[in-house]
C-alpha positions in Angstrom: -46.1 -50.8 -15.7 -47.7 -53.4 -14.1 -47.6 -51.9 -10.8 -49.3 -48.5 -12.2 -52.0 -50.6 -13.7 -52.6 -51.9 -10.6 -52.6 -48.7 -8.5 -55.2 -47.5 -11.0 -57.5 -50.6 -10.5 -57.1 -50.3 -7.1 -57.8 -46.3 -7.2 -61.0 -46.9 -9.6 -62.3 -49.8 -7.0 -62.4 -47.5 -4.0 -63.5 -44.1 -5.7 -66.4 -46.5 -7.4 -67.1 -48.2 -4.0 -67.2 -44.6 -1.9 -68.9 -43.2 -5.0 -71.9 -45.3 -4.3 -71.6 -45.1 -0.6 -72.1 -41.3 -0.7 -74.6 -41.9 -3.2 -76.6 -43.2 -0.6 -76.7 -39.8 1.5 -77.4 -37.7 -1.6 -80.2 -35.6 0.2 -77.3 -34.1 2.4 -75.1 -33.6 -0.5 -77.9 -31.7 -2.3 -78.7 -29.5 0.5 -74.7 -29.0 0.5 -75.6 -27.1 -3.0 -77.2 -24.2 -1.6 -73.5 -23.1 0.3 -72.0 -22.3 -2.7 -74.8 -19.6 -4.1 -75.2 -18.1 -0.7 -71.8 -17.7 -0.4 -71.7 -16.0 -3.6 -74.8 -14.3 -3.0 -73.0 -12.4 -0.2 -69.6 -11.6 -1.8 -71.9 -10.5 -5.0 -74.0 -7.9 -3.2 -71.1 -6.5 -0.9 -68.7 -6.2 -4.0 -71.2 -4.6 -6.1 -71.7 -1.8 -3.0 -68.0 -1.6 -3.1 -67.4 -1.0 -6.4 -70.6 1.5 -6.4 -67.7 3.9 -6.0 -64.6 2.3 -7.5 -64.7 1.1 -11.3 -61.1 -1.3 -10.5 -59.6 -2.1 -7.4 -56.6 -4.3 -6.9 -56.2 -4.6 -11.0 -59.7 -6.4 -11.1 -63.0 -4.8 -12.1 -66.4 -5.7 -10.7 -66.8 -8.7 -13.8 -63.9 -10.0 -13.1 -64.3 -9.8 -8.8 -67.6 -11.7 -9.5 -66.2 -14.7 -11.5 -63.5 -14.9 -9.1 -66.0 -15.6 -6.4 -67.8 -17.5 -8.1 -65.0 -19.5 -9.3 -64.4 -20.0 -5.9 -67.3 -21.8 -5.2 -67.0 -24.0 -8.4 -63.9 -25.4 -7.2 -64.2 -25.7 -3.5 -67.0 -28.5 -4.2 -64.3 -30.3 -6.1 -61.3 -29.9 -3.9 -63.4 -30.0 -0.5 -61.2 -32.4 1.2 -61.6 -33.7 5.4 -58.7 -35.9 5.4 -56.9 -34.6 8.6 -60.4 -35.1 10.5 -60.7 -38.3 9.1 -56.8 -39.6 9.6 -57.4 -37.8 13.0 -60.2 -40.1 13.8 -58.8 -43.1 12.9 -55.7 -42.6 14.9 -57.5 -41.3 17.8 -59.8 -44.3 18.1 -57.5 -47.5 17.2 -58.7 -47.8 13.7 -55.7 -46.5 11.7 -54.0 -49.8 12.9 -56.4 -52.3 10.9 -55.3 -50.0 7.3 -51.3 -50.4 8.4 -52.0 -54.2 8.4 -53.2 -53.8 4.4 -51.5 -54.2 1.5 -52.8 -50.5 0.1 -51.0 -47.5 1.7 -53.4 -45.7 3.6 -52.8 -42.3 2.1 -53.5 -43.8 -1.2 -56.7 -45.1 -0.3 -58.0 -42.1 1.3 -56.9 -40.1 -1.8 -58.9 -42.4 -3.9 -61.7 -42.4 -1.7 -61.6 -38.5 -2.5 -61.7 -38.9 -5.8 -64.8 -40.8 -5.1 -66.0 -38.8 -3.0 -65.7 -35.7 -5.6 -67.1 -36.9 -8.5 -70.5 -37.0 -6.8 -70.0 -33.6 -5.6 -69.2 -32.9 -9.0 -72.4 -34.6 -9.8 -74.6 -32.9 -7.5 -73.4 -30.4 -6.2 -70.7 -28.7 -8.9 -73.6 -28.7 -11.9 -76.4 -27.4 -10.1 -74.0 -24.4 -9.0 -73.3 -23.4 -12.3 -76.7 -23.7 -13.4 -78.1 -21.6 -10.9 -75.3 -19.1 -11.4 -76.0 -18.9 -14.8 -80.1 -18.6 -14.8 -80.6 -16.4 -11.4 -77.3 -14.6 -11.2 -76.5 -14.6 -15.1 -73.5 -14.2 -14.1 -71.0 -16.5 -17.0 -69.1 -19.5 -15.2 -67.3 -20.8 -18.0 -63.6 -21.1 -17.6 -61.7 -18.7 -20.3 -59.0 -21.4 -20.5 -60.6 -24.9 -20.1 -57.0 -27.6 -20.2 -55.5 -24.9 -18.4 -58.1 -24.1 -15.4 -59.0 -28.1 -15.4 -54.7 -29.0 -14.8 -55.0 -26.0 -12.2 -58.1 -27.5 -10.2 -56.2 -30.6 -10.2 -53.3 -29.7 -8.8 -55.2 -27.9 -6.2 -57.5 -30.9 -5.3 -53.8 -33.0 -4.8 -52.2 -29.7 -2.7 -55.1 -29.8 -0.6 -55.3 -33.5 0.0 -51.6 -33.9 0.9 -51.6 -30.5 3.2 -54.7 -32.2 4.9 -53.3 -35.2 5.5 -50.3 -33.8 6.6 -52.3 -31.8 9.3 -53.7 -35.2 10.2 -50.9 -36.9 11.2 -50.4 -34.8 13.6 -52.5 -37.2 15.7 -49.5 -39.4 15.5 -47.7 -36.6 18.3 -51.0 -35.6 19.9 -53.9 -37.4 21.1 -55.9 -34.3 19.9 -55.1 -32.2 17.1 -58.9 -30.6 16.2 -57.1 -26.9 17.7 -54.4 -27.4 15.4 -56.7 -28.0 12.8 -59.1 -24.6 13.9 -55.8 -22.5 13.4 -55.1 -24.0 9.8 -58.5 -23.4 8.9 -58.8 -19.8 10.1 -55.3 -19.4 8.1 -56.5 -20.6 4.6 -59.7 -18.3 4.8 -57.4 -15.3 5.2 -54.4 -16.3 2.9 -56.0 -18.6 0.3 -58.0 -15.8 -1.0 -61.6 -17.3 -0.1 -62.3 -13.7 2.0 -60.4 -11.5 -0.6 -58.5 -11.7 -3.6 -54.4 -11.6 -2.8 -54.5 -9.2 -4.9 -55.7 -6.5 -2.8 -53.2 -7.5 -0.1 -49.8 -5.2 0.6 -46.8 -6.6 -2.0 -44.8 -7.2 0.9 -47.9 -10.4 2.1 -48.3 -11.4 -1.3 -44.8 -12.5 -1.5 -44.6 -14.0 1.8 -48.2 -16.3 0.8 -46.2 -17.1 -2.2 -43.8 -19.6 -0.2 -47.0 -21.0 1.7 -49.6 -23.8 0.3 -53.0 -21.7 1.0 -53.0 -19.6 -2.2 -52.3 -22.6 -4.6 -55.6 -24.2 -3.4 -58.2 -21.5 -4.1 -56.9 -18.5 -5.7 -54.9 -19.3 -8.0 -57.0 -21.7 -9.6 -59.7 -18.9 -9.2 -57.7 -16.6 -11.4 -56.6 -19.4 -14.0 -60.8 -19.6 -14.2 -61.2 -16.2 -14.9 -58.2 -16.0 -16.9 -56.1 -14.0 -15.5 -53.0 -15.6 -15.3 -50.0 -16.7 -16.7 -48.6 -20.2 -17.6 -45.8 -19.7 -15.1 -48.2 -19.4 -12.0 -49.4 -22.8 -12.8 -45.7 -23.8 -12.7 -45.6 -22.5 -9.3 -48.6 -24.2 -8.5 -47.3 -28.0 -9.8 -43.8 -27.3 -8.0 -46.3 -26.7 -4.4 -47.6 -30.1 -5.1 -44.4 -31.6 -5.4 -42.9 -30.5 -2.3 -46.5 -30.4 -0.2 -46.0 -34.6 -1.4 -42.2 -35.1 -0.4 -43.1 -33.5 2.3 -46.3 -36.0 3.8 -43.8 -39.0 2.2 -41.0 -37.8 5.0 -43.9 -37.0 7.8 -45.8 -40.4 7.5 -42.5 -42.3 7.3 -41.9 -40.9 10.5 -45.3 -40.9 11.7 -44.8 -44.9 10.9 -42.0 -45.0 12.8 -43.6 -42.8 15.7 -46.8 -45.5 15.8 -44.3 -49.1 15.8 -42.6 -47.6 18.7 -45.2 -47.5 20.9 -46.6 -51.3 20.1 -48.5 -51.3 17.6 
């Protein structure tokens, strides 16, 4: 117990601290708020031409296409996450050795400085969104399910740290890993849904993205905002954090081992 209390202390202390550092660049987080209604902008306008002609595609109507997109917005400013650039970095240049010498495990620290990090996105950047959605697209952005899309979001925001971080430590096998990290990246805009709903995909993809990560960080907590859903998909969706976790645990302990090998 007293160990947890003082992982949460230690959590709060650096979310606060990077909280206020970020606080100090605020003009570049409120320009940040204009990505997420021109991004919607564009998927509204081309959906609304394709659906000129259709009245449901994929099981979703046009409504329900436009929340989704817009849900997608919502929650990418509060699982945005650059941890493998980040780890990357600090390998790269020497630095990650001052955090090994701490008593706070790195991974910990950057996941709190995340935290930090997204509550003034939430602040700034999430709010705004919905506002504008609401007054210039009237287009309603509240979740059908609240607990259920707020556990959802969650458990993306943790999938999407850990699978970052994993990507990251990479660096620990190669000097530079910024390639590996293009390929990731061009991966989750096809298969997490940002591009299209997984819905529209063949049956034979959709159960192929099931085994991997990318769909568990945007659509399904997309579709638990809209509402369509079912409990067990968020099942699915706490058992990919799980295993994405046990996963960075086995790759950093042997990332450790990699970087006391070679001195340092």
């Amino acid at each position: 117990m007293v160990k947890i209390i003082n992982s949460l202390s230690v959590c709060y202390a650096v979310a606060i601290a990077t909280f206020k550092e970020w606080s100090v660049y605020r003009t570049h987080t409120l320009v940040s708020v204009f990505a997420g209604p021109v991004y919607f902008a564009v998927q509204y306008f081309i959906w609304t031409a394709v659906y000129s002609t259709h009245s449901e595609l994929g099981g979703m109507d046009l409504e329900s296409v436009i929340r989704y997109f817009g849900a997608i917005a919502l929650i990418g400013y509060i699982t945005m996450d650059f941890a493998d650039w980040n780890l990357s970095m600090l390998i790269r240049t020497g630095k990650f050795l001052t955090f090994s010498l701490r008593p706070v495990h790195h991974r910990f620290f950057a996941l709190s400085q995340k935290i930090g990090h997204r509550i003034l996105g939430f602040t700034l950047e999430f709010i705004p969104c919905v506002l504008i959605f609401h007054f210039i697209f009237n287009v309603n952005m509240i979740p059908d399910y609240i607990l259920w899309t707020v556990l959802s979001v969650a458990l993306a925001f943790l999938i999407n740290f850990y699978f970052n971080y994993i990507i990251g430590m990479v660096s620990f096998w190669f000097v530079e890993a910024g390639a590996l990290r293009q390929v990731i990246s061009l991966l989750s805009g096809v298969l997490s849904g940002v591009l299209i709903p997984l819905t529209f995909f063949p049956q034979w993809v959709q159960k192929i993205q099931f085994f991997l990560p990318f769909q568990y960080t945007v659509f399904v907590p997309a579709m638990v905002f809209t509402g369509n859903f079912t409990p067990r998909l968020i099942l699915y969706q706490a058992i990919a954090a799980i295993i994405i976790y046990i996963i960075s645990e086995i790759v950093y302990r042997r990332a450790m081992i990699r970087f006391n090998d070679v001195g340092a």
